[in-house]
DSSP file (Angstrom, degrees, kcal/mol; ACC not computed):
  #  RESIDUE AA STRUCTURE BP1 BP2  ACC     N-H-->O    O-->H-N    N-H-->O    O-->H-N    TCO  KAPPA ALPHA  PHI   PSI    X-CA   Y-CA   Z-CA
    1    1 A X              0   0    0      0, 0.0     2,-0.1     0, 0.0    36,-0.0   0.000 360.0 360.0 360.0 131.1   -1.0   -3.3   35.4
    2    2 A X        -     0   0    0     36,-0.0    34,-2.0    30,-0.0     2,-0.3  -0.491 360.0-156.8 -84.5 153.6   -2.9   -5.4   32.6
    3    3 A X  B     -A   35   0A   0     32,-0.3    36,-0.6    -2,-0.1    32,-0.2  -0.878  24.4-104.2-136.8 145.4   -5.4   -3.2   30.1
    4    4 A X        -     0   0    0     30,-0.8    29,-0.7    -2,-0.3     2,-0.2  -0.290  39.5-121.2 -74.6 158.1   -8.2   -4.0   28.0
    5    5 A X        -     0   0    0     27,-0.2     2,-0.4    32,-0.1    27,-0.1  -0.593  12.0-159.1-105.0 161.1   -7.2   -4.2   24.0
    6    6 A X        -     0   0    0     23,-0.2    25,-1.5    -2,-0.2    -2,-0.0  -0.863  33.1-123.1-154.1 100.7   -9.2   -1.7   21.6
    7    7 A X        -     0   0    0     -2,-0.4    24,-0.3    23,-0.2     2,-0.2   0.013  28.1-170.1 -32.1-179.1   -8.6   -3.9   17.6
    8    8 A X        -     0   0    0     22,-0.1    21,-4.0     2,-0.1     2,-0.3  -0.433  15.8-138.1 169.4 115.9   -6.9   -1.4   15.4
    9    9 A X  B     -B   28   0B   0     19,-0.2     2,-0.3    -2,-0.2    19,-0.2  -0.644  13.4-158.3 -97.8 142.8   -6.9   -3.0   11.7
   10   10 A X        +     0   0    0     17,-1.2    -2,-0.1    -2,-0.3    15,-0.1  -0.635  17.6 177.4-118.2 175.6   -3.3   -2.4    9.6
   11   11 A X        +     0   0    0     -2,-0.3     2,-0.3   122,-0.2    14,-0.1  -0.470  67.7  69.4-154.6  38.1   -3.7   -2.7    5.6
   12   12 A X  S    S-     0   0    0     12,-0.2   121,-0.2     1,-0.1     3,-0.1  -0.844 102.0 -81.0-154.6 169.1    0.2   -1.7    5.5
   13   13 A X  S    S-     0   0    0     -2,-0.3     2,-0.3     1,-0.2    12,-0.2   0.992  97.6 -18.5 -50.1 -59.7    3.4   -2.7    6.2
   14   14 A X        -     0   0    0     10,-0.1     2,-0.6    -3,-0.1    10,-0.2  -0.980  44.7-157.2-166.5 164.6    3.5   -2.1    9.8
   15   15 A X        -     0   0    0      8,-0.8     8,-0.3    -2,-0.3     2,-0.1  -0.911  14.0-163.6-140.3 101.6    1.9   -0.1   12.6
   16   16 A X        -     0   0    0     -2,-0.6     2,-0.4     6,-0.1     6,-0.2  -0.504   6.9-157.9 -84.0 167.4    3.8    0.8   16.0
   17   17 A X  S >> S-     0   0    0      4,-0.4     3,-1.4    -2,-0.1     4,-0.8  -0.858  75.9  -9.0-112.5 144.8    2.0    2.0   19.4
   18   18 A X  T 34 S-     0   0    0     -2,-0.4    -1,-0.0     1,-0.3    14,-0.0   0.814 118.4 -73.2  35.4  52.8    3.4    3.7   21.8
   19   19 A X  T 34 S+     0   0    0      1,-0.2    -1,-0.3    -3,-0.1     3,-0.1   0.605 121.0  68.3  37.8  13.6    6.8    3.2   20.2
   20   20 A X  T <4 S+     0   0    0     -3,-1.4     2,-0.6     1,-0.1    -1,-0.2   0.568  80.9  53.8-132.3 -47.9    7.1   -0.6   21.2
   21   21 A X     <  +     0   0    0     -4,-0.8    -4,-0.4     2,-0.0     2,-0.3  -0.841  53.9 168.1-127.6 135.9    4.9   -3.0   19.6
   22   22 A X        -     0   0    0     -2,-0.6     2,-0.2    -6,-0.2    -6,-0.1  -0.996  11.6-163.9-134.2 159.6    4.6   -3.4   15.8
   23   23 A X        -     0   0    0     -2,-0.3    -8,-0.8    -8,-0.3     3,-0.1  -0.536  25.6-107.2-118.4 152.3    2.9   -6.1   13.7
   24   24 A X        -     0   0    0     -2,-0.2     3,-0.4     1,-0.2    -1,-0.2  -0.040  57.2 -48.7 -88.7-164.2    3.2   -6.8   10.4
   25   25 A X  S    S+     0   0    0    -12,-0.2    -1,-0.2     1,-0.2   -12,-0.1  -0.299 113.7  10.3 -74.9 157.8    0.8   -6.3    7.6
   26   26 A X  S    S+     0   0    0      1,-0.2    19,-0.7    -3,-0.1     2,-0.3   0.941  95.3 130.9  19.9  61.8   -3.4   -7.5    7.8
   27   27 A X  B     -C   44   0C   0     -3,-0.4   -17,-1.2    17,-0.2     2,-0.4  -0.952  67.3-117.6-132.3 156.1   -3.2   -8.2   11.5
   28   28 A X  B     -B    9   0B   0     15,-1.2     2,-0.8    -2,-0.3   -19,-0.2  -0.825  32.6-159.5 -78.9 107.9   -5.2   -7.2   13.8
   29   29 A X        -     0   0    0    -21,-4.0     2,-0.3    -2,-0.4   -23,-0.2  -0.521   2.2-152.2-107.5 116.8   -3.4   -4.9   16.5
   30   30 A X        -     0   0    0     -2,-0.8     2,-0.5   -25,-0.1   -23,-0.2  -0.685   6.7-156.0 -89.9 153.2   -4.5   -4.1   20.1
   31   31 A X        -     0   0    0    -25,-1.5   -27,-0.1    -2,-0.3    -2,-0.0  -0.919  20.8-112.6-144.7 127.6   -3.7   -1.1   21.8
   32   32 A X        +     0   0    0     -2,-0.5     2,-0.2   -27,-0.1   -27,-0.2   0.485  36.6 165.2 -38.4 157.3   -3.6   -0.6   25.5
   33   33 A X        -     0   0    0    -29,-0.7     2,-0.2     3,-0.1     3,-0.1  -0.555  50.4 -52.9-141.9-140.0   -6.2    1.7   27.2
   34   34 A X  S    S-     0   0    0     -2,-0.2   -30,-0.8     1,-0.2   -31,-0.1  -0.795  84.3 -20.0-123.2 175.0   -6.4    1.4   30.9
   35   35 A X  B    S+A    3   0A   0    -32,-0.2   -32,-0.3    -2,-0.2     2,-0.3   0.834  83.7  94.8   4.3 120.2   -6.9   -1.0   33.8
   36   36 A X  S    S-     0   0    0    -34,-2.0    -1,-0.1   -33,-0.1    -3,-0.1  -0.945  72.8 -46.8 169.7 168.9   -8.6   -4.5   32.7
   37   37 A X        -     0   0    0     -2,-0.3     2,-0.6     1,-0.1   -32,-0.1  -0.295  61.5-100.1 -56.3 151.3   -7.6   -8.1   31.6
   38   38 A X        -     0   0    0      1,-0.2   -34,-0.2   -36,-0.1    -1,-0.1  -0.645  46.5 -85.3 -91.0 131.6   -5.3   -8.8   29.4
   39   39 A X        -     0   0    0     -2,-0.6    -1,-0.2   -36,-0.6     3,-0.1   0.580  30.9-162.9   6.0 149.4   -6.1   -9.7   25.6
   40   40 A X        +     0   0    0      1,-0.4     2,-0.3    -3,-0.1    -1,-0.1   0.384  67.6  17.0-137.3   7.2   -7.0  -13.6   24.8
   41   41 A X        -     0   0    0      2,-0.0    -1,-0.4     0, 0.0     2,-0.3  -0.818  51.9-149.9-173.5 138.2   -6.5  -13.6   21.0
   42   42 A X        -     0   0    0     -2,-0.3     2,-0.3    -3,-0.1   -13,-0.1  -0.863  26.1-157.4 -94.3 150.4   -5.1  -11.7   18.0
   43   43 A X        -     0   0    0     -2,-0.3   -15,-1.2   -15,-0.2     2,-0.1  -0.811  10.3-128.9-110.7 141.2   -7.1  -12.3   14.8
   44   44 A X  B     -C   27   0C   0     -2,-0.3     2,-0.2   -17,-0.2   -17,-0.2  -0.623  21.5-145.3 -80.3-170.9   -5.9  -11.8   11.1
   45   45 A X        -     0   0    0    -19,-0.7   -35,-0.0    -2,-0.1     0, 0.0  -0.873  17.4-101.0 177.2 132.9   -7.7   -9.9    9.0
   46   46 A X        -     0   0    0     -2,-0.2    -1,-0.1     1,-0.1    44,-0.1  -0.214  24.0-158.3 -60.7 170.9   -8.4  -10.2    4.8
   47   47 A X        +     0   0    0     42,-0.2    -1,-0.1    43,-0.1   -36,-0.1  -0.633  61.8 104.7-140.3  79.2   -6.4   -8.0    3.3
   48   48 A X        +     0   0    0     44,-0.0     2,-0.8    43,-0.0    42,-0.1  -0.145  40.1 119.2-143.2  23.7   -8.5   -7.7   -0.1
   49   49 A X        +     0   0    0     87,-0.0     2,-1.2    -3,-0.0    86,-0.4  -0.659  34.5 153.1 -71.8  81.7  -10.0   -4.2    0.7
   50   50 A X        -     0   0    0     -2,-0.8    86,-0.2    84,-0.1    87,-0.0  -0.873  30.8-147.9-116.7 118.6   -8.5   -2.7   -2.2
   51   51 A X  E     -d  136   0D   0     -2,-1.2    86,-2.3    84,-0.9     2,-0.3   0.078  11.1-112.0 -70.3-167.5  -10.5    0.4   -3.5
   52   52 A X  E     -d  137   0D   0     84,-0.3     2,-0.3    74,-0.1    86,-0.2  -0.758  28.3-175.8-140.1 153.2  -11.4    2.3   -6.9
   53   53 A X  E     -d  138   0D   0     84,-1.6    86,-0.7    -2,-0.3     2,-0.4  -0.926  27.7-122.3-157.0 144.9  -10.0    5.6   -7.3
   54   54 A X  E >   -d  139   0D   0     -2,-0.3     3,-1.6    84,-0.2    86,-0.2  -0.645  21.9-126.1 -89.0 131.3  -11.0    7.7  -10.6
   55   55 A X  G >  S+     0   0    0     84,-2.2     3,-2.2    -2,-0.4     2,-0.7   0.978 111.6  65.7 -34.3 -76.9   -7.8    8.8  -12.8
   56   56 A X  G 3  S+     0   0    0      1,-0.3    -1,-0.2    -3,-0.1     4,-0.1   0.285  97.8  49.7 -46.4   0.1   -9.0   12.1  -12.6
   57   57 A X  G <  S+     0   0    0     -3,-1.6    -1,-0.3    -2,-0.7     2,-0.2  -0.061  86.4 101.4-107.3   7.3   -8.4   12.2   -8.6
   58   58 A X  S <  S-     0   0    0     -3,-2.2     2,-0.2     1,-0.1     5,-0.1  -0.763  93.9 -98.1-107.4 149.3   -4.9   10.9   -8.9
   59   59 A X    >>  -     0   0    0     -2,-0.2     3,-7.9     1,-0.2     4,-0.8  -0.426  36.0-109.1 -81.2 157.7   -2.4   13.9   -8.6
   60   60 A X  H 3> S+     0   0    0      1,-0.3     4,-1.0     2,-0.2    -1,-0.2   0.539 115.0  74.8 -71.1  10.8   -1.4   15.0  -12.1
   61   61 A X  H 3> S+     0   0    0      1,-0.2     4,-2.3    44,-0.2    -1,-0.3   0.544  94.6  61.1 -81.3 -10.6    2.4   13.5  -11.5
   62   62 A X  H <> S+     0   0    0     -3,-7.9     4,-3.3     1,-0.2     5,-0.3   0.903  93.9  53.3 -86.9 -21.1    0.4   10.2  -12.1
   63   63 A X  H  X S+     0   0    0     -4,-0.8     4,-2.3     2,-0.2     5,-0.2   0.956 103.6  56.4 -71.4 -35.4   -0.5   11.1  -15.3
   64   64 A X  H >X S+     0   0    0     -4,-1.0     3,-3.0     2,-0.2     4,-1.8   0.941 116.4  44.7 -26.5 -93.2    3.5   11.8  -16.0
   65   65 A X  H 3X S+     0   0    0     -4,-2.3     4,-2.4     1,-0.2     5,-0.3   0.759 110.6  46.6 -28.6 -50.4    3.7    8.0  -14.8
   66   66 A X  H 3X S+     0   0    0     -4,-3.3     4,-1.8     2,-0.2    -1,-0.2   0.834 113.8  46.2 -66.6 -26.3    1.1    6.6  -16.5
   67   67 A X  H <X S+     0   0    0     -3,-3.0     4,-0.9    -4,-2.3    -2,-0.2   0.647 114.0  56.1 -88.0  -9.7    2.0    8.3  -20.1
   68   68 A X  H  <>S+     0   0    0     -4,-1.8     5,-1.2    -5,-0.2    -2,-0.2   0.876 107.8  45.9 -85.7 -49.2    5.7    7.0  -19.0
   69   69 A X  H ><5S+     0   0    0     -4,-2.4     3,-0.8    -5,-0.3    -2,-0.2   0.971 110.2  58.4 -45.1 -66.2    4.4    3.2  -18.6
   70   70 A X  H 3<5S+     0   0    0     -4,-1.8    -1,-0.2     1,-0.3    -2,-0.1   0.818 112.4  32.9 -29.1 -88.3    2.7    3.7  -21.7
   71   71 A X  T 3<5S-     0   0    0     -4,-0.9    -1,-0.3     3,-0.1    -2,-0.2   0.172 110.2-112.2 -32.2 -13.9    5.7    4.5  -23.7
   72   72 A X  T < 5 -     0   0    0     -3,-0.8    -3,-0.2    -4,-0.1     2,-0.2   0.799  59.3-133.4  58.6  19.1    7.9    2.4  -21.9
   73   73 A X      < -     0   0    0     -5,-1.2     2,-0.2     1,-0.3     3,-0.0  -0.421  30.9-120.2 111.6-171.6   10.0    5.1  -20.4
   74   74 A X        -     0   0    0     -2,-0.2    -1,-0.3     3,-0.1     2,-0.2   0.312  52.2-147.4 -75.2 168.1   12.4    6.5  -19.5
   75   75 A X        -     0   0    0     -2,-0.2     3,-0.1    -3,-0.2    27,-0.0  -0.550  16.5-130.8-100.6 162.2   11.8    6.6  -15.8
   76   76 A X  S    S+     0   0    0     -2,-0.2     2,-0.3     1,-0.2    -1,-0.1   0.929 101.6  31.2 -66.5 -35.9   12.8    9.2  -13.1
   77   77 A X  S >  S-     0   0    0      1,-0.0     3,-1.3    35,-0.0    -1,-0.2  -0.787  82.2-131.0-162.0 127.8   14.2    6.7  -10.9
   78   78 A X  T 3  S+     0   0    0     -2,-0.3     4,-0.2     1,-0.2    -1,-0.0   0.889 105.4  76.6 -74.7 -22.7   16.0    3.2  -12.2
   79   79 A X  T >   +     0   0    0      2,-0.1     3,-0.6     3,-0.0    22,-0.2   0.507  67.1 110.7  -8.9 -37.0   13.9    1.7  -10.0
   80   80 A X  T <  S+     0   0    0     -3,-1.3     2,-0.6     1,-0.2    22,-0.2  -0.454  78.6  25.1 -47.5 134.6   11.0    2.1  -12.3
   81   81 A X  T 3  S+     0   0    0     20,-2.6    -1,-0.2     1,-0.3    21,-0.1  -0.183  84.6 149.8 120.0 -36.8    9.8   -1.4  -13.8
   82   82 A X    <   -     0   0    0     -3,-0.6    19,-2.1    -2,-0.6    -1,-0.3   0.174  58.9 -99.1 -32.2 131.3   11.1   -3.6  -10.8
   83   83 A X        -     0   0    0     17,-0.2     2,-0.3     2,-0.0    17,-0.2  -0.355  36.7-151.1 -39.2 141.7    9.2   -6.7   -9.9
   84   84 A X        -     0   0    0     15,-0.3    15,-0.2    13,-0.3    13,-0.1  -0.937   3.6-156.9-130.3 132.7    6.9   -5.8   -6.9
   85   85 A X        -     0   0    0     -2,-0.3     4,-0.1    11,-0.1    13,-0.1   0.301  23.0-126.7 -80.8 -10.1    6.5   -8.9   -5.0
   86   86 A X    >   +     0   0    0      1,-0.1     3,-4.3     2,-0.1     4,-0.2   0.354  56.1 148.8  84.1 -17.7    3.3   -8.2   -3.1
   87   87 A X  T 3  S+     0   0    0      1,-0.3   -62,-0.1     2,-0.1    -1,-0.1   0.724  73.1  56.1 -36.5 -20.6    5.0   -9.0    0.2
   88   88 A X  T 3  S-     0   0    0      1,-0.1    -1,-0.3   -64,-0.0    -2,-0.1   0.407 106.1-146.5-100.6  37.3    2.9   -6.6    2.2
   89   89 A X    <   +     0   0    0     -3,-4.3   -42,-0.2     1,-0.2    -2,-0.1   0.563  64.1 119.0  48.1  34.2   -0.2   -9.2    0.2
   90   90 A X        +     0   0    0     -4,-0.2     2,-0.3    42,-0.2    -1,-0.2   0.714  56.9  82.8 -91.7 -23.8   -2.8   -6.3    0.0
   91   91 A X  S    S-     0   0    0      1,-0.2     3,-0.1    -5,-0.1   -44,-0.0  -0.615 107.5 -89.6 -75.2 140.3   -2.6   -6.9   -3.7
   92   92 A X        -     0   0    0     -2,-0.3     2,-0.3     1,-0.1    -1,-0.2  -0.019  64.0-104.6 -15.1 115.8   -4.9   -9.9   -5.6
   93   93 A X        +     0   0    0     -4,-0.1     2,-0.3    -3,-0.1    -1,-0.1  -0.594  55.1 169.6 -83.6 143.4   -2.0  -12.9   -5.2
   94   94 A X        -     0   0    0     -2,-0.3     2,-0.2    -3,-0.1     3,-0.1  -0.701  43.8 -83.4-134.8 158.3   -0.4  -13.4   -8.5
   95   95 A X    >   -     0   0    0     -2,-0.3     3,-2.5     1,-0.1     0, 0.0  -0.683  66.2 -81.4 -77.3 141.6    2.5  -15.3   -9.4
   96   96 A X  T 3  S+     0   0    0      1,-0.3     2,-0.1    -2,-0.2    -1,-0.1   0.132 120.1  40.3 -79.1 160.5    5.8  -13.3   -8.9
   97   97 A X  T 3  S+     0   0    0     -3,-0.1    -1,-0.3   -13,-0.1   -13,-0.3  -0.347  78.1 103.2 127.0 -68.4    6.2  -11.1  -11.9
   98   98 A X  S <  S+     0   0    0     -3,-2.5    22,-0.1    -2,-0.1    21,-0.1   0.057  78.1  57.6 -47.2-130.4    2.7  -10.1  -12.3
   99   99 A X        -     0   0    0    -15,-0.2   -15,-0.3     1,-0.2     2,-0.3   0.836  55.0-175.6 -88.3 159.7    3.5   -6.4  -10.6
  100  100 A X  E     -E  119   0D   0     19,-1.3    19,-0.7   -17,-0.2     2,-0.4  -0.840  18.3-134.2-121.1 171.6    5.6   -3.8  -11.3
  101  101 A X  E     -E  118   0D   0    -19,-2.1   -20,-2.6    17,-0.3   -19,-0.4  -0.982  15.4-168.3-145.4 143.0    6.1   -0.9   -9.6
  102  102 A X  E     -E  117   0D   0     15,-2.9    15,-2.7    -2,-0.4   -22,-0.1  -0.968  26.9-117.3-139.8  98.8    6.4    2.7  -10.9
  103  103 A X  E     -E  116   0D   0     -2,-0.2     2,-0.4    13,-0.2    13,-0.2   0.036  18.5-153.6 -42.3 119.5    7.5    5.8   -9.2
  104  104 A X        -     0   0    0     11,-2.3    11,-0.2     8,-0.3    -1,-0.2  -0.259  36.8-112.9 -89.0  46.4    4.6    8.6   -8.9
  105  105 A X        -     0   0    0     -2,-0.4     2,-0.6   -44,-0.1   -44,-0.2   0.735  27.2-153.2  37.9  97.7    6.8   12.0   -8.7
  106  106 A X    >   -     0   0    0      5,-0.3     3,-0.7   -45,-0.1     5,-0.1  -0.902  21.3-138.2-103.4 101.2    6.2   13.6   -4.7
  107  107 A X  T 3  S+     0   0    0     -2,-0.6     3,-0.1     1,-0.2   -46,-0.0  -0.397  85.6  24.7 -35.4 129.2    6.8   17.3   -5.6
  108  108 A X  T 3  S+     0   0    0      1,-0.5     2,-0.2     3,-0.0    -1,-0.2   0.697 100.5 104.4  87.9  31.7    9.1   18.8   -2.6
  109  109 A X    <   -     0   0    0     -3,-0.7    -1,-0.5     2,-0.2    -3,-0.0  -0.704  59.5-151.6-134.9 160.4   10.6   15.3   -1.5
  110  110 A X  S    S+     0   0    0     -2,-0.2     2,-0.1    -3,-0.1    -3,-0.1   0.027  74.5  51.0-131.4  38.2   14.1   14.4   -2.3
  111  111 A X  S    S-     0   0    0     -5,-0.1    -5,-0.3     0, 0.0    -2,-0.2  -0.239 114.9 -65.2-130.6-117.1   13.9   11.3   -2.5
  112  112 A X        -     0   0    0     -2,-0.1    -8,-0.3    -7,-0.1     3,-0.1   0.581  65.0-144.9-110.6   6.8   11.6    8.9   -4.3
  113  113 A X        -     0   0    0      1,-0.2    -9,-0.2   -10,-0.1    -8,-0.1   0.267  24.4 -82.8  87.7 149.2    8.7   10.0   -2.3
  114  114 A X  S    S+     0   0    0     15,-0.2    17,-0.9   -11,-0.1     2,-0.4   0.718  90.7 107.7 -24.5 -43.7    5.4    7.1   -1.1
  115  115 A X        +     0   0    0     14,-0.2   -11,-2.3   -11,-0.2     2,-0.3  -0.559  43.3 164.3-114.1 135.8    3.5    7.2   -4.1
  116  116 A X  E     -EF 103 128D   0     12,-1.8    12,-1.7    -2,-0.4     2,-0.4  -0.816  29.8-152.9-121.9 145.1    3.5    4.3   -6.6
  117  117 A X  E     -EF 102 127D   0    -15,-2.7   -15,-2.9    -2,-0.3     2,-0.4  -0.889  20.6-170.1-108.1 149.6    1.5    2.9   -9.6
  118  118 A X  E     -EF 101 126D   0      8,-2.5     8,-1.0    -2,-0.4   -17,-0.3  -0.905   6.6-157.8-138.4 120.9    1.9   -0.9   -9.8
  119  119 A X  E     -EF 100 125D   0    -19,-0.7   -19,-1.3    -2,-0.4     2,-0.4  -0.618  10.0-132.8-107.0 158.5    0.5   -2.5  -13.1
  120  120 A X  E >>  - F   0 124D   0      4,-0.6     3,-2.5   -21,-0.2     4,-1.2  -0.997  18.7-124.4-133.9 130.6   -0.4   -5.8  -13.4
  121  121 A X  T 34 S+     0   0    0     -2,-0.4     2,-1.3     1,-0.3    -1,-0.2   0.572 116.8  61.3 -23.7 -80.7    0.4   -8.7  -16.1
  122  122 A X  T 34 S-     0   0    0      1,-0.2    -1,-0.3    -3,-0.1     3,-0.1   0.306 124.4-103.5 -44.3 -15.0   -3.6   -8.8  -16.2
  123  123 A X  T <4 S+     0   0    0     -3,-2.5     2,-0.7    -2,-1.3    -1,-0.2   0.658  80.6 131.4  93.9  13.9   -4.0   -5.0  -17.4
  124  124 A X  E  <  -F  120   0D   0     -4,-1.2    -4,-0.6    15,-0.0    -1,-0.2  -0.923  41.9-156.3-106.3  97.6   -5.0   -3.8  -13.9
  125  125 A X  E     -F  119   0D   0     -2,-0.7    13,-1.7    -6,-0.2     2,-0.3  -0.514   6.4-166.8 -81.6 153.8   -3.3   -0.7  -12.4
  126  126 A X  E     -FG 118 137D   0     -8,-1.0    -8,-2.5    11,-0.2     2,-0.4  -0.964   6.8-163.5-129.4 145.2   -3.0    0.2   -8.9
  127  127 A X  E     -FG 117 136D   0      9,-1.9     9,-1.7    -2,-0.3     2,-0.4  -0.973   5.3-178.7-134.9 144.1   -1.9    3.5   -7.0
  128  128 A X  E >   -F  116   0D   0    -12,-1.7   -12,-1.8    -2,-0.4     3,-1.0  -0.932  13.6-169.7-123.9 114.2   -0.9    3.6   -3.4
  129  129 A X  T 3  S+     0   0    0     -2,-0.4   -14,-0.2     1,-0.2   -15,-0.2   0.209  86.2  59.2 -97.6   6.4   -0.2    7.1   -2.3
  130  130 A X  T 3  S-     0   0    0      4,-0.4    -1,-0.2   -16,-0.2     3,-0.1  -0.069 120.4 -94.8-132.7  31.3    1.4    5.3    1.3
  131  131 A X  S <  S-     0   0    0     -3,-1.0    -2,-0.1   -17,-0.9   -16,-0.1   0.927  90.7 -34.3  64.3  41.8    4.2    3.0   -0.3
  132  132 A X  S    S+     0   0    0     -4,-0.4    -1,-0.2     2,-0.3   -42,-0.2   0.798 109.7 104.1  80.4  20.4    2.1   -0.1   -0.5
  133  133 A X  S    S+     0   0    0      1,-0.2     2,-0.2  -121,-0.2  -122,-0.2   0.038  94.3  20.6-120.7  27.3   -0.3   -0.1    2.6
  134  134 A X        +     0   0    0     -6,-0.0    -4,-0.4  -122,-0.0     2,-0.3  -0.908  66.9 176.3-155.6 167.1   -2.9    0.7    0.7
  135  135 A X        -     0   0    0    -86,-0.4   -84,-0.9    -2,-0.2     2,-0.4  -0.962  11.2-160.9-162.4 152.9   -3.8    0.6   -2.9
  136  136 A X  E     -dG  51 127D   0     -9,-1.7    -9,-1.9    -2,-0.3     2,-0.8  -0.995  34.6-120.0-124.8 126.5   -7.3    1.6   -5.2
  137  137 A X  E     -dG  52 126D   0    -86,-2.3   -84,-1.6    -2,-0.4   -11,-0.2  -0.500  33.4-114.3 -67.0 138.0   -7.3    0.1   -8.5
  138  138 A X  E     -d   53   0D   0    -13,-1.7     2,-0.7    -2,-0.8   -84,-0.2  -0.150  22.5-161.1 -68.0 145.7   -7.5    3.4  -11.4
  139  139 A X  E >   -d   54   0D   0    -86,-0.7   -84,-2.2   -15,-0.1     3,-0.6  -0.908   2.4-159.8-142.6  94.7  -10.6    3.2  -13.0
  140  140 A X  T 3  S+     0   0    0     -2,-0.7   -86,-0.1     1,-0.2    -1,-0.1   0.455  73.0  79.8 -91.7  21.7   -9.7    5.3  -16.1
  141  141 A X  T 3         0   0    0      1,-0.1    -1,-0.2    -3,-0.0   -87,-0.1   0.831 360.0 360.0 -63.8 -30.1  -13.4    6.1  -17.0
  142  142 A X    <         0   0    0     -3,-0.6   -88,-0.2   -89,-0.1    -1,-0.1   0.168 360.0 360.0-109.3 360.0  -13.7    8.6  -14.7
């Protein structure tokens, strides 16, 4: 039986339904409901919603991170400092280099936990508290 689509917007890597179908990042995703025609188009979708997030709202393992960036380390995690390539393309496209990416400390995790600062050649930090499918640039005025 064919179902009507209800859009569902990703900003992320990737977004299953119903355990079966997933899409990659800034697509547009239907998900079945009941009885109706079936879909006639998927759309992209920008993926330039990147939001503002005050320093002082970031949890205080980012300030660890950020005073570690500073200073130029050491890091928790060798990981630290690694190109990040932008692949899931939520970030402002740059030529590869421009990120790095920088382990935020997830208290009670044991591994390296979601949450990342990712600076950019340009002086721009980013933190994404969901492992890159979302990100707010740090606005350290506030």
């Amino acid at each position: 039986m064919k179902m009507p689509l209800r859009a569902l917007r990703s900003r992320g890597s990737a977004i299953v339904l119903a355990g079966a179908l997933a899409l990659g990042p800034t697509t547009v995703l239907a998900e079945y409901a009941h009885a109706a025609p079936a879909p006639t188009s998927v759309t992209t979708a920008v993926a330039s919603d990147i939001g503002t997030v005050c320093k002082s709202a970031l949890p205080s393992q980012a300030d660890d991170t950020l005073r570690l960036i500073a200073q130029g380390g050491p890091f928790p995690y060798p990981e630290d400092g690694e190109v990040f390539q932008n692949y899931e393309g939520v970030l402002p496209s740059e030529p590869s280099g421009s990120y790095h990416s920088y382990t935020v400390v997830t208290p009670g995790v044991s591994n390296r936990g979601a949450r990342r600062i990712v600076t950019a050649q340009g002086g721009t930090d980013y933190y994404t508290a969901d492992h890159y499918s979302t990100f707010s640039t740090i606005d350290f005025s506030c």
